[in-house]
Structures are given as structure tokens and as C-alpha cells.
DRENTORKOL-3810 file (N, C-alpha, C; in nm, 4 decimals):
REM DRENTORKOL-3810
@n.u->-2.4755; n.v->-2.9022; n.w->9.8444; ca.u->-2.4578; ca.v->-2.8329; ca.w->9.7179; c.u->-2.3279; c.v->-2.8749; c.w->9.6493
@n.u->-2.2205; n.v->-2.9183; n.w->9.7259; ca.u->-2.1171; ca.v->-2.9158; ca.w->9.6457; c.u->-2.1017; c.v->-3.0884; c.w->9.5950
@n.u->-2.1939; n.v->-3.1537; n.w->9.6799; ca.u->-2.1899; ca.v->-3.3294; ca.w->9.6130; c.u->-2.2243; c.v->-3.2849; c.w->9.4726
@n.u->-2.3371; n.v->-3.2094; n.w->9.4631; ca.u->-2.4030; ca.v->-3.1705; ca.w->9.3280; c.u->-2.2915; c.v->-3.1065; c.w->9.2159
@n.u->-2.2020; n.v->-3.0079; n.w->9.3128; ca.u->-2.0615; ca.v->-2.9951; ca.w->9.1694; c.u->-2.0178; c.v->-3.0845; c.w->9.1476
@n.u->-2.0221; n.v->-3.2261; n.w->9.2351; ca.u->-1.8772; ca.v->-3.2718; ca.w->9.1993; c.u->-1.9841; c.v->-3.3973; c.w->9.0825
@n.u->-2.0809; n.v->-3.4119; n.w->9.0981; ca.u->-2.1369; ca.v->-3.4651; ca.w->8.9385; c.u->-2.1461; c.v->-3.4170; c.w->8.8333
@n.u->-2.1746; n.v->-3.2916; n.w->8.8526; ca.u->-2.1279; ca.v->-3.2115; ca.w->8.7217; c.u->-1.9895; c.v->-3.1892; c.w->8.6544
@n.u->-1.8654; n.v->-3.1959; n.w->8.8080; ca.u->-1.7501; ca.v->-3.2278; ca.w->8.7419; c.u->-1.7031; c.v->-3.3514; c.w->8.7052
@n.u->-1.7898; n.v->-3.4912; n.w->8.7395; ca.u->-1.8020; ca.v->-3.5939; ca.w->8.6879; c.u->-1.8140; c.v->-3.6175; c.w->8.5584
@n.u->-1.9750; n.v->-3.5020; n.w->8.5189; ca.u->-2.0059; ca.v->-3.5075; ca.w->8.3766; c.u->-1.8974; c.v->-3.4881; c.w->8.2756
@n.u->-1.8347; n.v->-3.4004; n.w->8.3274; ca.u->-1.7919; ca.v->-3.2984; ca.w->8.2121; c.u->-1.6228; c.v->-3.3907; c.w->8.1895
@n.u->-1.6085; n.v->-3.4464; n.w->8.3072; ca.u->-1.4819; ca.v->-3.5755; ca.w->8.2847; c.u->-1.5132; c.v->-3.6836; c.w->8.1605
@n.u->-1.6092; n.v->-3.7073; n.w->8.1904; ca.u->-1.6863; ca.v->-3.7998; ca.w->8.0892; c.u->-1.6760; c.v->-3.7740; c.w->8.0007
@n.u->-1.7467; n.v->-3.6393; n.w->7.9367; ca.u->-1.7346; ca.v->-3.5672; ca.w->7.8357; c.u->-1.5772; c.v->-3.5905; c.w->7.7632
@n.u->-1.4788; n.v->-3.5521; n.w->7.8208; ca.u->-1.3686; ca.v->-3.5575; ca.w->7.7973; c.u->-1.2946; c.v->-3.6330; c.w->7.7543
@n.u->-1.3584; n.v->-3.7351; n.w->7.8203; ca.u->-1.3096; ca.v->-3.9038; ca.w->7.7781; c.u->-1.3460; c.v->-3.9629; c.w->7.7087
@n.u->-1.4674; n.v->-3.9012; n.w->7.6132; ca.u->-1.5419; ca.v->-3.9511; ca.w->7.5015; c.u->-1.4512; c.v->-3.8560; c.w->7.3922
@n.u->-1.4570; n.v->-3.7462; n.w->7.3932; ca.u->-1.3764; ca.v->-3.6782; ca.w->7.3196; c.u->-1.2433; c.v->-3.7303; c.w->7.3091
@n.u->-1.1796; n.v->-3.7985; n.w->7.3748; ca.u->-1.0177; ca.v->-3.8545; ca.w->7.3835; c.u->-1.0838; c.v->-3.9524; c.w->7.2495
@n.u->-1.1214; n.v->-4.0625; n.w->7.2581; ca.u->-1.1684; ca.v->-4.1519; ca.w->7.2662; c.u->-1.1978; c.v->-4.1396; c.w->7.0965
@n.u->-1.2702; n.v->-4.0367; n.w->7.0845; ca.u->-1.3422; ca.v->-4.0098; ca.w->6.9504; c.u->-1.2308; c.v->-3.9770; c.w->6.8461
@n.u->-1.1558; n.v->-3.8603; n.w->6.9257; ca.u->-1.0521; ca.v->-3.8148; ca.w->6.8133; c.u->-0.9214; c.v->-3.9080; c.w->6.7963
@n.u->-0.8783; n.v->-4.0502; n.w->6.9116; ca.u->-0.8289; ca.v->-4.1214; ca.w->6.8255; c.u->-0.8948; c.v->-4.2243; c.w->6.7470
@n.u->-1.0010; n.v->-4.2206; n.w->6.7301; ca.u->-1.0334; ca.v->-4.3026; ca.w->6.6416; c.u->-1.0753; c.v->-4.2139; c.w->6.5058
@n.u->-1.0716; n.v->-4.1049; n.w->6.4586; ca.u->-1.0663; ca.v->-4.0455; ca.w->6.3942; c.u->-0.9659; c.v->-4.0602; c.w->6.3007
@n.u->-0.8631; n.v->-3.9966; n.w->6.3604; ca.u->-0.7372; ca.v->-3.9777; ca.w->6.2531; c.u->-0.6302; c.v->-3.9951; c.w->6.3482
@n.u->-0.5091; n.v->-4.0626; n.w->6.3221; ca.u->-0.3757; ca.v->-4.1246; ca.w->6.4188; c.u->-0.2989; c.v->-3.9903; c.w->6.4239
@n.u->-0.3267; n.v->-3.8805; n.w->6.3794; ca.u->-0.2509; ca.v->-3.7496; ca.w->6.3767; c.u->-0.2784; c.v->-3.6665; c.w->6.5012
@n.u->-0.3937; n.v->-3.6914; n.w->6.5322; ca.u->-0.5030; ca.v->-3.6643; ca.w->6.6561; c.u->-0.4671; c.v->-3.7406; c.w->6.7928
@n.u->-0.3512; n.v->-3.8006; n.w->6.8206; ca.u->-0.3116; ca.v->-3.9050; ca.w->6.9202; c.u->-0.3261; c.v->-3.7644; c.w->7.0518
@n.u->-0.2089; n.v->-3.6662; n.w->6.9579; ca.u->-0.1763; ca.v->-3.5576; ca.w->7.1257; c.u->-0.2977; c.v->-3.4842; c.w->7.1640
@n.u->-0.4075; n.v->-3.4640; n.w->7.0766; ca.u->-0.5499; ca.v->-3.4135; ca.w->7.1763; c.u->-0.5707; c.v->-3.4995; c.w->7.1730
@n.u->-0.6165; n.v->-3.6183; n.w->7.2112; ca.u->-0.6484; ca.v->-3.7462; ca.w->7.2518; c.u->-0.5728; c.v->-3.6760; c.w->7.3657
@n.u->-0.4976; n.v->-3.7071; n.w->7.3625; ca.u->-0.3839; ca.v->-3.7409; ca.w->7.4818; c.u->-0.4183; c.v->-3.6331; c.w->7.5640
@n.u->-0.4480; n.v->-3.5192; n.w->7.5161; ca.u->-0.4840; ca.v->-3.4037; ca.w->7.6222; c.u->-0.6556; c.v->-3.4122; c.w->7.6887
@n.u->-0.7225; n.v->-3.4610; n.w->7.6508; ca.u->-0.8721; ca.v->-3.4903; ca.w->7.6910; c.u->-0.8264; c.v->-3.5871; c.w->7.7578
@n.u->-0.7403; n.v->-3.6641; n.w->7.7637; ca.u->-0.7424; ca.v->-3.7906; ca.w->7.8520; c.u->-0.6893; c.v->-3.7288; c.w->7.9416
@n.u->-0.6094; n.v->-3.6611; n.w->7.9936; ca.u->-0.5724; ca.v->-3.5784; ca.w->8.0850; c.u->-0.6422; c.v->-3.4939; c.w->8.1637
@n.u->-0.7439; n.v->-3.4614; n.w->8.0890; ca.u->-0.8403; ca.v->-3.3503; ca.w->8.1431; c.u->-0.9341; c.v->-3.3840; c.w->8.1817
@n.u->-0.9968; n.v->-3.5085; n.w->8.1303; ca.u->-1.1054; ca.v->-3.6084; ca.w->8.2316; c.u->-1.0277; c.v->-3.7060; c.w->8.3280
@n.u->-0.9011; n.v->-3.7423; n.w->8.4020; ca.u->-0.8569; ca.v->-3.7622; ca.w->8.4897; c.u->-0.8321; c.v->-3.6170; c.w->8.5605
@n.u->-0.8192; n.v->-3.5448; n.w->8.5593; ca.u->-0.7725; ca.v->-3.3892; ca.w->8.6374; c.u->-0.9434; c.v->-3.4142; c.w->8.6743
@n.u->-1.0457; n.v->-3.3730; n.w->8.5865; ca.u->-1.1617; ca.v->-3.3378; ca.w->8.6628; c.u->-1.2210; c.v->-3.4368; c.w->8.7061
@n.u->-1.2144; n.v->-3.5434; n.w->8.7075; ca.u->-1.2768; ca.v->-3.6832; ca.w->8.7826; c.u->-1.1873; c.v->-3.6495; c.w->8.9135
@n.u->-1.0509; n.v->-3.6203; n.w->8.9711; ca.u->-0.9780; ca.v->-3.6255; ca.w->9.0783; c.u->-1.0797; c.v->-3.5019; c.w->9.1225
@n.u->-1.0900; n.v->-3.3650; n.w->9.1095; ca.u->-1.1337; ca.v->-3.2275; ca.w->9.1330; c.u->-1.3018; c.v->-3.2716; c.w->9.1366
@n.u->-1.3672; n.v->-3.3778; n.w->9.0806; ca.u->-1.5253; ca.v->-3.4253; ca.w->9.1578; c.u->-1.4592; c.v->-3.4609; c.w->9.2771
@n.u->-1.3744; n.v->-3.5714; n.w->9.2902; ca.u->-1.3745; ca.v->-3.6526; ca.w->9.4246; c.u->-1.3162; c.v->-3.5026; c.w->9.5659
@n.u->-1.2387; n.v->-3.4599; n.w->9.5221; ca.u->-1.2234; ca.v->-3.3534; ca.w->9.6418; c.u->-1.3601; c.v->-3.2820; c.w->9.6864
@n.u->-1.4479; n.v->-3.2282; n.w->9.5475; ca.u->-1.5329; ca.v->-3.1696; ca.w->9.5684; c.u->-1.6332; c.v->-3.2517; c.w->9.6343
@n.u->-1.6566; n.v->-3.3546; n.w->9.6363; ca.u->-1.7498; ca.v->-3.4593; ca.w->9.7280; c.u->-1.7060; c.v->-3.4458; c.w->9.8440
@n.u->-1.5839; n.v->-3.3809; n.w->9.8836; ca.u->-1.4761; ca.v->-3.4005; ca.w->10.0233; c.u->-1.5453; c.v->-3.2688; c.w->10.0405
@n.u->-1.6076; n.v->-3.2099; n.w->9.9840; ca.u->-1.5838; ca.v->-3.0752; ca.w->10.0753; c.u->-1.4931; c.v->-2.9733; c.w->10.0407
@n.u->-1.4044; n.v->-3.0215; n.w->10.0000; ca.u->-1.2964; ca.v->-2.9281; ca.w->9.9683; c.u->-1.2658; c.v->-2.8595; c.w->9.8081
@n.u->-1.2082; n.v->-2.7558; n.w->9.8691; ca.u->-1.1565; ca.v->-2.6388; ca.w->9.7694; c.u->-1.0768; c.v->-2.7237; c.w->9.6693
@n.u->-1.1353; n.v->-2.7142; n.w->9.4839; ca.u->-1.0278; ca.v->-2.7294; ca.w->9.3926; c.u->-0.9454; c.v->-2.6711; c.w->9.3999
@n.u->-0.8340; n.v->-2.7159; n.w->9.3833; ca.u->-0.6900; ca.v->-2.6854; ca.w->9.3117; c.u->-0.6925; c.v->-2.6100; c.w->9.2507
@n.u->-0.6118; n.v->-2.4651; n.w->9.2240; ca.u->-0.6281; ca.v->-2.4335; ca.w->9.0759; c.u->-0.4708; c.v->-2.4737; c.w->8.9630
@n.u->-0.4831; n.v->-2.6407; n.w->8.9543; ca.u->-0.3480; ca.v->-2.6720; ca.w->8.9395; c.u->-0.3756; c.v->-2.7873; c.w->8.8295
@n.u->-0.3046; n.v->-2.8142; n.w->8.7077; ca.u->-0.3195; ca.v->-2.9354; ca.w->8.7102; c.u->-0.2241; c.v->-3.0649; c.w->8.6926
@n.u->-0.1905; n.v->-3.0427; n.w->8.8048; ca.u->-0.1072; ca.v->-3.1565; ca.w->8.8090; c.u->-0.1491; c.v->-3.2475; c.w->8.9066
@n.u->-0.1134; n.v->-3.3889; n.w->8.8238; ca.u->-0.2330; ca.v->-3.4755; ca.w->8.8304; c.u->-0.2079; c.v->-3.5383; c.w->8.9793
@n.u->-0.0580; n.v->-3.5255; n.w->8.9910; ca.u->0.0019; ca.v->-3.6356; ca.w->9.1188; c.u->-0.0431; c.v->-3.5337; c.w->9.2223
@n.u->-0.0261; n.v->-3.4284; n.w->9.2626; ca.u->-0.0224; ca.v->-3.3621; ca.w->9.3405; c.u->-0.2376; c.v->-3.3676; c.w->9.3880
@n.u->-0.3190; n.v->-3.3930; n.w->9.2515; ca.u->-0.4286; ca.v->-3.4197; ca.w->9.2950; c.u->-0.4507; c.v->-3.5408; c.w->9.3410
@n.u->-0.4144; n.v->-3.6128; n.w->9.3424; ca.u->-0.4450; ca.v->-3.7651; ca.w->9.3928; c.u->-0.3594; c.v->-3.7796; c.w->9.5392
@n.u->-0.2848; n.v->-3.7252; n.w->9.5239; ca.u->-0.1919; ca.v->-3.6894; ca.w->9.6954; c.u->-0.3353; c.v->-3.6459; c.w->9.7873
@n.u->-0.3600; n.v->-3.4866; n.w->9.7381; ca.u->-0.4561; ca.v->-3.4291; ca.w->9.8104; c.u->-0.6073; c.v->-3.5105; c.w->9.7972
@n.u->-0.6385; n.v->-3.5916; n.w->9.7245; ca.u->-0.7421; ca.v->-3.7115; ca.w->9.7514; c.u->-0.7423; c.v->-3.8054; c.w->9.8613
@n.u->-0.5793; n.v->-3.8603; n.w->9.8208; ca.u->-0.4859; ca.v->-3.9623; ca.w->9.9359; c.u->-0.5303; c.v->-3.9075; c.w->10.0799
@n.u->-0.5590; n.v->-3.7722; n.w->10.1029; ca.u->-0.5674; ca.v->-3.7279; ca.w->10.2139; c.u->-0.7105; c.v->-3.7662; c.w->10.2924
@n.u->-0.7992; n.v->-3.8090; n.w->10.1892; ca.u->-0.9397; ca.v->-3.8666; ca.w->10.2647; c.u->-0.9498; c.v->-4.0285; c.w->10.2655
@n.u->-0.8359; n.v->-4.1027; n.w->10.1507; ca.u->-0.8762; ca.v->-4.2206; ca.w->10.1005; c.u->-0.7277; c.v->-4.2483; c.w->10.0730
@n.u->-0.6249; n.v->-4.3675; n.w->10.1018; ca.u->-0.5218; ca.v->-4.3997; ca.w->10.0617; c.u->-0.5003; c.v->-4.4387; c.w->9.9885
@n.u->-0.6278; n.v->-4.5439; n.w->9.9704; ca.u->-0.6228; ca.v->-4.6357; ca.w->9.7795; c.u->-0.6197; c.v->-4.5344; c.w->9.7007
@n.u->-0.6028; n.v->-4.3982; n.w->9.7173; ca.u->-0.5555; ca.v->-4.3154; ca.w->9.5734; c.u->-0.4703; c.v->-4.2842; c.w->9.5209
@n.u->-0.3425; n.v->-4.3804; n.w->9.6330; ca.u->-0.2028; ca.v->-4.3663; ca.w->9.6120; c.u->-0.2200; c.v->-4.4948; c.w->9.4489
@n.u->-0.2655; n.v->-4.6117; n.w->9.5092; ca.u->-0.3035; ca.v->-4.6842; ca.w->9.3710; c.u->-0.2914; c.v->-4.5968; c.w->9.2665
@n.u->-0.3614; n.v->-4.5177; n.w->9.2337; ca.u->-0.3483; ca.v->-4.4832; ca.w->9.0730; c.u->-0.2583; c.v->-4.3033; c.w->9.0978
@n.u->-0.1708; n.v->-4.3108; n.w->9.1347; ca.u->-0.0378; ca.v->-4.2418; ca.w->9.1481; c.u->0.0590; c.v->-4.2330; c.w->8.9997
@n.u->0.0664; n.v->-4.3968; n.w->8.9434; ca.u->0.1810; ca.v->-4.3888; ca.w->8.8910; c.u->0.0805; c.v->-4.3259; c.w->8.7277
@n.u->-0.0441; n.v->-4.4038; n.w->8.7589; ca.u->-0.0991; ca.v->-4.3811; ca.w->8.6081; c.u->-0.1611; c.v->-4.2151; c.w->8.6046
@n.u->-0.1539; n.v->-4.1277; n.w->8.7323; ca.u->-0.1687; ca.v->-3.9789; ca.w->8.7282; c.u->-0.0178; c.v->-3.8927; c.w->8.6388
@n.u->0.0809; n.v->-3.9641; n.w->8.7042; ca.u->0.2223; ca.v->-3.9120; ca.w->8.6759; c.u->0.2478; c.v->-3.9456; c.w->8.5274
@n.u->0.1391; n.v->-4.0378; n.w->8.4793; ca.u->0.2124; ca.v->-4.0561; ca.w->8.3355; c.u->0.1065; c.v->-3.9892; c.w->8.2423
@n.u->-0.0149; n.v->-3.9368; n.w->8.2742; ca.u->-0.0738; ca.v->-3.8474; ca.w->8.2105; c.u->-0.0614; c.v->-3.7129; c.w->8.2340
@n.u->-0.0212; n.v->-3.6512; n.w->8.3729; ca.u->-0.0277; ca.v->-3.5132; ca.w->8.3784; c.u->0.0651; c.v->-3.4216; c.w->8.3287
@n.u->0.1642; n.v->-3.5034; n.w->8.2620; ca.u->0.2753; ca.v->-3.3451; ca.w->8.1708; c.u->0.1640; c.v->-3.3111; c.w->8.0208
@n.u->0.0519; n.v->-3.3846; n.w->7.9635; ca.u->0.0232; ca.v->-3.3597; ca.w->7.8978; c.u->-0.1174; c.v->-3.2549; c.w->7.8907
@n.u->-0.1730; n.v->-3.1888; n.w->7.9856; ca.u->-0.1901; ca.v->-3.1019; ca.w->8.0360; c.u->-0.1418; c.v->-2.9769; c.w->7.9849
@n.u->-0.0515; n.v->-2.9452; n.w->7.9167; ca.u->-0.0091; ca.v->-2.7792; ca.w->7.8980; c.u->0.0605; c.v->-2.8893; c.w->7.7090
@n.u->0.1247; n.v->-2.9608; n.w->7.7513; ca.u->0.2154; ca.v->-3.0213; ca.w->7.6366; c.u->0.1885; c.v->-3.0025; c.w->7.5270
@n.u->0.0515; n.v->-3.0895; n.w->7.5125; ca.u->-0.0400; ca.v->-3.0991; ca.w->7.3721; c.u->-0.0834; c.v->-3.0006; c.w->7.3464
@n.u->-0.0743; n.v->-2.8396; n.w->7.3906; ca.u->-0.1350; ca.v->-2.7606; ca.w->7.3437; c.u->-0.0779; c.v->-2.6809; c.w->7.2601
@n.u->0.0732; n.v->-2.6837; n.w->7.2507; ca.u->0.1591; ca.v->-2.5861; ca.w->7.1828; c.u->0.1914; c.v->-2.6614; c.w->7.0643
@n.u->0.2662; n.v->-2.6225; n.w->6.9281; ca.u->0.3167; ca.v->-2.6547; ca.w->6.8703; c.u->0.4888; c.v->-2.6795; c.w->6.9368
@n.u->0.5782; n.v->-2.7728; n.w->6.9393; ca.u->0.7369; ca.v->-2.8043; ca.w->6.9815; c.u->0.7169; c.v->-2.8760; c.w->7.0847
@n.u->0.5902; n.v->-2.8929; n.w->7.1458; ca.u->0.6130; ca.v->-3.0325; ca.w->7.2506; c.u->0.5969; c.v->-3.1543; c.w->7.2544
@n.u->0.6210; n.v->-3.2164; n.w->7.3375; ca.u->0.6791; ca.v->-3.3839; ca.w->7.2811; c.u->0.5281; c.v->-3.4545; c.w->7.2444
@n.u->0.4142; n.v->-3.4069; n.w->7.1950; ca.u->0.2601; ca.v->-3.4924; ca.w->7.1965; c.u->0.2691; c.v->-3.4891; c.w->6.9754
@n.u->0.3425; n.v->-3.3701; n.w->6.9745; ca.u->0.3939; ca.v->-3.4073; ca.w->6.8120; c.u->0.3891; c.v->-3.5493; c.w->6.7260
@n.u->0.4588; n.v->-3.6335; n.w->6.8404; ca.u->0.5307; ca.v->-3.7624; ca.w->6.7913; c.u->0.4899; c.v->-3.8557; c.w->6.8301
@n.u->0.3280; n.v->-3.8101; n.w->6.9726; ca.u->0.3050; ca.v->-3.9135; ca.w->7.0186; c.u->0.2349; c.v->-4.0775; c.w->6.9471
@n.u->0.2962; n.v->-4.1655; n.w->6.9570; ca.u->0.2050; ca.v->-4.2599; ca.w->6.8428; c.u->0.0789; c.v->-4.2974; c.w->6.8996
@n.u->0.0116; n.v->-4.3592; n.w->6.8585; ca.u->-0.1397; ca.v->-4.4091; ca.w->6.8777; c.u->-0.0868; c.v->-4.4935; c.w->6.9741
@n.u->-0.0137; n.v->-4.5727; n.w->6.9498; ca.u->0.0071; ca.v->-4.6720; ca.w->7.0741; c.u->-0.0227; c.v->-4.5875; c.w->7.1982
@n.u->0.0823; n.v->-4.4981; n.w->7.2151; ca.u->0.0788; ca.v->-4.4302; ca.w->7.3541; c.u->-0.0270; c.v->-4.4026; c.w->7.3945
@n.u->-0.1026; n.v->-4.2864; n.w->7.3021; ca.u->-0.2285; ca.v->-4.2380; ca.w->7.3438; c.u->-0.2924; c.v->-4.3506; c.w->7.3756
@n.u->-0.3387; n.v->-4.4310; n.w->7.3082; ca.u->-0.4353; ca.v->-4.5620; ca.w->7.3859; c.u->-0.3766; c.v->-4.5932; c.w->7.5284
@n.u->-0.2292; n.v->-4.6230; n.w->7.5338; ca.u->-0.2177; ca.v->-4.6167; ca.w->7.6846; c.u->-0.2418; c.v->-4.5255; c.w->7.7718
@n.u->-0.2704; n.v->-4.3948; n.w->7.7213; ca.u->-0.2541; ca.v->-4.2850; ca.w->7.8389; c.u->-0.4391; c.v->-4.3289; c.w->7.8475
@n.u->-0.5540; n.v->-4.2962; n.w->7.7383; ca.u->-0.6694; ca.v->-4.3162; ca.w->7.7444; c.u->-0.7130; c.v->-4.4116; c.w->7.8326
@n.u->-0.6297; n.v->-4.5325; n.w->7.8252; ca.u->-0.6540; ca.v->-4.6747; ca.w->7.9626; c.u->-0.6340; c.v->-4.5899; c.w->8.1118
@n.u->-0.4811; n.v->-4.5442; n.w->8.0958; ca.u->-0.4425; ca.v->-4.4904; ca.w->8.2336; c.u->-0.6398; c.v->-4.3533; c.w->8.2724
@n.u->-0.6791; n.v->-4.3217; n.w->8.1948; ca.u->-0.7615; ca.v->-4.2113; ca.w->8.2193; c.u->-0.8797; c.v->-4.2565; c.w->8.2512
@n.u->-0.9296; n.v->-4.3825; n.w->8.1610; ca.u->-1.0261; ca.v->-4.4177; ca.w->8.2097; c.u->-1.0600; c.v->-4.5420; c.w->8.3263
@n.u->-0.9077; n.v->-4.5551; n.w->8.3644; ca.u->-0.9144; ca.v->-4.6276; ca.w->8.4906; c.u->-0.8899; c.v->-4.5117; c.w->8.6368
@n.u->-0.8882; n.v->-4.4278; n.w->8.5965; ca.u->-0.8701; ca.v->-4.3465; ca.w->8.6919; c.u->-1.0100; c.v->-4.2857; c.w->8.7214
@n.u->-1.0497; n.v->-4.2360; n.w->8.5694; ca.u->-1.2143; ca.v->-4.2507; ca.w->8.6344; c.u->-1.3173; c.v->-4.3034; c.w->8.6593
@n.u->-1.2749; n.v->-4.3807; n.w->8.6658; ca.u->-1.3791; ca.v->-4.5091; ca.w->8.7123; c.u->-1.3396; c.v->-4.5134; c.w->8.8533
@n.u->-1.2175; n.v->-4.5396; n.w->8.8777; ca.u->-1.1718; ca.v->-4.5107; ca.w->9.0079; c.u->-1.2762; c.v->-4.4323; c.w->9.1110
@n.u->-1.2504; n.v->-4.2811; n.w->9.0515; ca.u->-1.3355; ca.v->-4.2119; ca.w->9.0971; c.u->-1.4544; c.v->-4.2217; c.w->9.1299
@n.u->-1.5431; n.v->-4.2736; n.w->9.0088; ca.u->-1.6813; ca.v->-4.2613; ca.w->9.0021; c.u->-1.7025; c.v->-4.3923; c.w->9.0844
@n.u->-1.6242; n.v->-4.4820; n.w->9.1452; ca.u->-1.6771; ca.v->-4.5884; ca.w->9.2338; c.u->-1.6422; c.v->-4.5501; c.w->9.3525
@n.u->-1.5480; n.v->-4.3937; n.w->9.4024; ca.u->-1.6046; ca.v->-4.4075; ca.w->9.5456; c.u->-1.6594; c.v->-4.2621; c.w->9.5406
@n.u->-1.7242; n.v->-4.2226; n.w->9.4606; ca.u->-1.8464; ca.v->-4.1317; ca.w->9.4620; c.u->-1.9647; c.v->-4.1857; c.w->9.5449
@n.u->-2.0015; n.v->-4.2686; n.w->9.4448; ca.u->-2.1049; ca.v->-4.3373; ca.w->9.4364; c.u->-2.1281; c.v->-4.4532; c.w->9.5607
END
């Protein structure tokens, strides 16, 4: 039953990453939700792979600390470590008005969107 959550928390990563995806190509004002969907389909692509483990989500999201507790079934998840740490402050960031996703430029966001969708892919290849 719970292989079966962790495709649904697959889906809904996906989801997320299309939404990143969509709203910067929309409008360049739109970089910091970009930036926060890209965050949120790496958080739930890491929270499928535990859930394929068997194990209890996090109720956390911070991204390093999920790929640690991945690390714990699979080491190659130290690999995408540095590109967790550079998406997960944006997680709470982009949601307020005064935090630093204000100013983020398009450049960035496209980098954080790479860092996100290499992370889930990551994932979805040792799902599968």
C-alpha cells in the first residue's frame, strides 16, 4: 500500500514541477513561486522515495535533512545534497512578502528548476 503513496507522491511532485515551470514562463515577476514549486516537487519526490522505504514522512521541509534520511537506504543521495541545500530555504521564503525570492531573477529560478528537476528524476529512477 504504501509503494502506491509514494506514486501518488510522485504525481503530485510532477505536478509541481510543471507548475514551476509554467509560471516562469509566464511572467519574470513569477521567478519566487517558480522557485517555491520547485522546491516542493523536490521535498515530495524525496517523501515518495522514503515512502517506497517503508518509512514514516517527515513532517519537515527541509530538503537536506530529507535526502540524509534517504542516504540512509541509498548513499548516491548524498549526490544531490548540494542541489537539496540550494533549494530548501525557499520552502517558507517565497511565501511571505520581505523575503529574499522578491529579487529573485529568472536566472536563478531556472537554476533552482534544473537543481529540482534533477533531483526528481533522481528519484523517479530508483523508484522504478
Amino acid at each position: 500500500m504504501k509503494e502506491n503513496n509514494s506514486q501518488e507522491w510522485l504525481k503530485f511532485a510532477k505536478i509541481d514541477f510543471e507548475i514551476a515551470q509554467d509560471l516562469l514562463n509566464l511572467k519574470d515577476r513569477y521567478a519566487g513561486a517558480a522557485a517555491y514549486h520547485a522546491q516542493q516537487a523536490a521535498e515530495k519526490a524525496l517523501k515518495a522515495y522514503l515512502m517506497y522505504q517503508n518509512e514514516d514522512i517527515p513532517k519537515s521541509h527541509d530538503l537536506v535533512l530529507l535526502v540524509r534520511r534517504c542516504a540512509e537506504f541509498d548513499l548516491e543521495f548524498l549526490l544531490i545534497e548540494l542541489m537539496a541545500a540550494r533549494l530548501s530555504p525557499f520552502s517558507v521564503q517565497t511565501r511571505y512578502p520581505d523575503d529574499m525570492c522578491s529579487d529573485l531573477s529568472v536566472q536563478e529560478a531556472k537554476k533552482l528548476l534544473k537543481d529540482s528537476e534533477k533531483i526528481l528524476n533522481f528519484v523517479i529512477q530508483k523508484i522504478q
